[in-house]
C-alpha positions in Angstrom: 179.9 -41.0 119.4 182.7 -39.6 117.9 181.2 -36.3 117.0 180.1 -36.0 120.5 183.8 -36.5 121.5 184.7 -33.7 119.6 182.3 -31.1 121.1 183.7 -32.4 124.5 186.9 -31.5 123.3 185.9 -27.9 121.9 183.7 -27.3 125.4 186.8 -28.4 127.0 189.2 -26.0 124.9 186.7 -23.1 125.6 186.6 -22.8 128.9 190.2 -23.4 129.2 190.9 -20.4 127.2 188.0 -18.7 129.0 190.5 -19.3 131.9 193.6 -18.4 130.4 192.2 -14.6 129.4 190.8 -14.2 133.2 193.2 -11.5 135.0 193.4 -12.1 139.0 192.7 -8.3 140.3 193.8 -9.6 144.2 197.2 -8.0 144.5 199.0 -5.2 142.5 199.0 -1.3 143.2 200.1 -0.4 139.3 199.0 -1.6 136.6 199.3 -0.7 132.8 196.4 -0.2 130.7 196.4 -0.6 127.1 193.4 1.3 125.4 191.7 0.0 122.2 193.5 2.2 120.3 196.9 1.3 121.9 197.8 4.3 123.9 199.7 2.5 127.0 198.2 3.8 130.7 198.8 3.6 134.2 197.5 3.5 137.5 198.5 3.4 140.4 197.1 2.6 144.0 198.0 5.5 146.7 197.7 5.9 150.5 197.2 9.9 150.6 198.5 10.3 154.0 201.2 7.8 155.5 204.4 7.4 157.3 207.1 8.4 155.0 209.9 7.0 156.3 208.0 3.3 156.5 207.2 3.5 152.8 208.6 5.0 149.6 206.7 5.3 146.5 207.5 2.3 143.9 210.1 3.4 141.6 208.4 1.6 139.1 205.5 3.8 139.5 207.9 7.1 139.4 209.1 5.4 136.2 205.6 4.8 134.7 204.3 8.5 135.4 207.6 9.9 133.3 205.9 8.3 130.6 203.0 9.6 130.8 201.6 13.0 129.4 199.0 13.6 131.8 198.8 12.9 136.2 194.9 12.6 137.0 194.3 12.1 140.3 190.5 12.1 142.4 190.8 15.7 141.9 192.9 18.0 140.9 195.3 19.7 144.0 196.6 22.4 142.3 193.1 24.4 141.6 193.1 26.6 144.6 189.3 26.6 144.0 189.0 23.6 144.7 191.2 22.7 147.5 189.6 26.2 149.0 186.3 24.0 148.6 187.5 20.9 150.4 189.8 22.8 152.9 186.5 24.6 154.6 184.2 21.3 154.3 183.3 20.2 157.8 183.9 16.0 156.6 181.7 13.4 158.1 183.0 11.6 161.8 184.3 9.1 160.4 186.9 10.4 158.2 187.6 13.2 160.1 187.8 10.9 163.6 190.6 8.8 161.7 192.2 11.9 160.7 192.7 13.2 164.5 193.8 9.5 165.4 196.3 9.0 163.2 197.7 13.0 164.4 197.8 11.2 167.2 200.0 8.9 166.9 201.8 10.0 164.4 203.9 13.9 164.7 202.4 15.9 161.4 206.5 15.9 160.3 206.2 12.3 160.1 203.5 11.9 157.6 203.8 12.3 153.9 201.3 12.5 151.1 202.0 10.3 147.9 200.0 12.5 145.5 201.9 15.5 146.5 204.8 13.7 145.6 203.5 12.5 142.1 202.5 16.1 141.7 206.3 17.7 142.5 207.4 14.8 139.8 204.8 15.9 136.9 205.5 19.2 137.9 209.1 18.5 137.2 208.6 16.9 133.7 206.2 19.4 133.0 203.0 16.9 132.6 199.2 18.3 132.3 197.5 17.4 136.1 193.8 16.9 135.9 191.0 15.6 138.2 189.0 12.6 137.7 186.1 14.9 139.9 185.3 18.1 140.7 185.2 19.4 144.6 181.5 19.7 144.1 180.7 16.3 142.7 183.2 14.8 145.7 181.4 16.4 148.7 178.1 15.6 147.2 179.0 12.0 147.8 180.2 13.1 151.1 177.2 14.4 151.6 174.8 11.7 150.9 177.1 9.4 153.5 177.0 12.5 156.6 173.2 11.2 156.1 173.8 8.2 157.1 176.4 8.6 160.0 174.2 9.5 163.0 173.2 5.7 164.2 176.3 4.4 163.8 178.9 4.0 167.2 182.3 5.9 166.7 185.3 4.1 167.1 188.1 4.2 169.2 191.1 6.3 168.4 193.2 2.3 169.6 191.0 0.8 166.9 190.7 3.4 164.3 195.1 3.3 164.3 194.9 -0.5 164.2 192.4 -0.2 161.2 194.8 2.2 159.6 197.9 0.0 160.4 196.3 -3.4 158.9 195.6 -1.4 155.7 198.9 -0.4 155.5 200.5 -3.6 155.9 198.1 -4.5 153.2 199.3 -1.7 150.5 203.0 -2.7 151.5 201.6 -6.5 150.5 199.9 -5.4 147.7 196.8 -6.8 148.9 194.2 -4.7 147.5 191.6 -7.9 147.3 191.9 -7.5 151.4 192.1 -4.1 151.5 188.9 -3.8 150.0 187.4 -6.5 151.3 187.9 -5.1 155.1 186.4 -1.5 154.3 183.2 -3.8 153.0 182.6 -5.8 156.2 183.7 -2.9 158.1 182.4 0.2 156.4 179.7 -1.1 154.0 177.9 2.4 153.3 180.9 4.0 153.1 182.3 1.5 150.6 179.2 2.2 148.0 179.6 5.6 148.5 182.5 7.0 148.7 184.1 4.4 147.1 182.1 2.3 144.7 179.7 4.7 143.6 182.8 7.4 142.6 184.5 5.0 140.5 181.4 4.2 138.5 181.3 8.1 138.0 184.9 8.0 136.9 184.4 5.2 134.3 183.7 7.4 131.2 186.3 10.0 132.2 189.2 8.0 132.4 188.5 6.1 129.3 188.3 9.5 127.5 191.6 10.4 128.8 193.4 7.2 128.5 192.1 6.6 124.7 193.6 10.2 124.1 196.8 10.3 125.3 199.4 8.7 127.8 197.6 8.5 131.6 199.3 7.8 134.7 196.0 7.7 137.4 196.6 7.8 140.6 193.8 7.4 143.1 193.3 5.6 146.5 194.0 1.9 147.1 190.3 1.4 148.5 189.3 2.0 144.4 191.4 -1.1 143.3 189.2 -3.7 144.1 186.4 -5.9 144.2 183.4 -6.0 141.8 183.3 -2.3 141.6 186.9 -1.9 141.8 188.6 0.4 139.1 190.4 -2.2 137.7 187.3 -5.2 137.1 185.7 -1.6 135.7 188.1 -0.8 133.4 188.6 -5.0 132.0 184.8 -5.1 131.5 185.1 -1.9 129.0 187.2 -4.1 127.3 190.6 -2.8 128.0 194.0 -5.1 128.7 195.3 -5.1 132.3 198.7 -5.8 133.0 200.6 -5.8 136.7 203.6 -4.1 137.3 205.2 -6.0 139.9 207.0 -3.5 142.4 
């Protein structure tokens, strides 16, 4: 009896500690990383195209890249290669149909780009900018989702700003559980695509990098989380997550 009282005990004491090194990837848009060699990371959840003057970037975050030796974002910005790539790539309904709503309610002045901004600051402190992708290996995924377009019913311009607005709110919140979330019930192809499916690809790049030297990654909040999210990614390679709050 009492033996068995014991392994109750150490059952007990297991799964409490089981518990205790769980990390709750619901809310948080930066995080550090600590690698196994104990290089200390970041990243950092972005909205590439929003109203600047509803949203500044996190000074925390601005604080975290100065740390940093290298800014890698989805791809680099700065190879005119590349952006020449991008820049002439007809982009599937979808994306370009949200695009031209959110022009449309918003003036062009209005709207702001937070990895141009993380770039002017790296720039500034003279950091190395790298991609996590190449053009190439980003419209391939593009690609593969244009096939699956055609059936599907565009949405109104009303609904595709309300869409945008509730995400948003969400990034302001933090709320990358319901972020991501949405964009699954929503947009489930898209999700495994575009989303899922490049941060899988990412995986072994980042963990080069951030194993290396000091990282600060910026890539878009749909990446954050669920299953597939960046951040569950990256904690079952082994690596320790921490939030920033903002």
């Amino acid at each position: 009896m009492k033996k068995a009282v014991i392994l109750i005990l150490i059952f007990i004491n297991l799964i409490s500690c089981s518990k205790n090194n769980q990390v709750n990837f619901d809310t948080g848009n930066l995080w550090k990383i600590t690698s196994k060699s104990g290089t200390e990371s970041f990243i950092f959840s972005t909205i590439h195209l929003y109203p600047k003057d509803e949203l500044d970037i996190a000074q925390e975050a601005i604080s975290s890249l100065k740390k940093c030796n290298t800014l890698a974002l989805e791809f680099n910005m700065l190879d005119s290669l590349e952006l020449q790539k991008i820049s002439t790539y007809k982009m599937p309904k979808s994306l370009s149909n949200g695009y031209s709503a959110l022009l449309s309610e918003y003036d062009p002045k209005e709207l702001s780009s937070m990895e141009i901004q993380l770039i002017e600051i790296a720039k500034k402190h003279e950091l190395k900018i790298i991609g996590l992708e190449s053009a190439d290996e980003m419209l391939a995924n593009l690609d593969k989702f244009k096939e699956t377009e055609d059936s599907k019913k565009e949405m109104s311009n009303q609904l595709l700003i309300e869409n945008f607005q509730m995400a948003f709110k969400m990034y302001r919140e933090e709320n990358i559980h319901g972020i991501k979330k949405n964009m699954s019930q929503d947009e489930p192809t898209m999700t495994e695509i575009i989303v899922d499916q490049r941060n899988k690809n990412w995986i072994e790049d980042i963990i080069k990098t951030i194993e290396k030297e000091k990282t600060f990654i910026a890539v878009g909040m749909a990446h954050f989380g669920g299953e597939n999210g960046i951040l569950n990614l990256l904690h079952k390679e082994g690596f320790k997550l921490e939030r920033i709050k903002n």
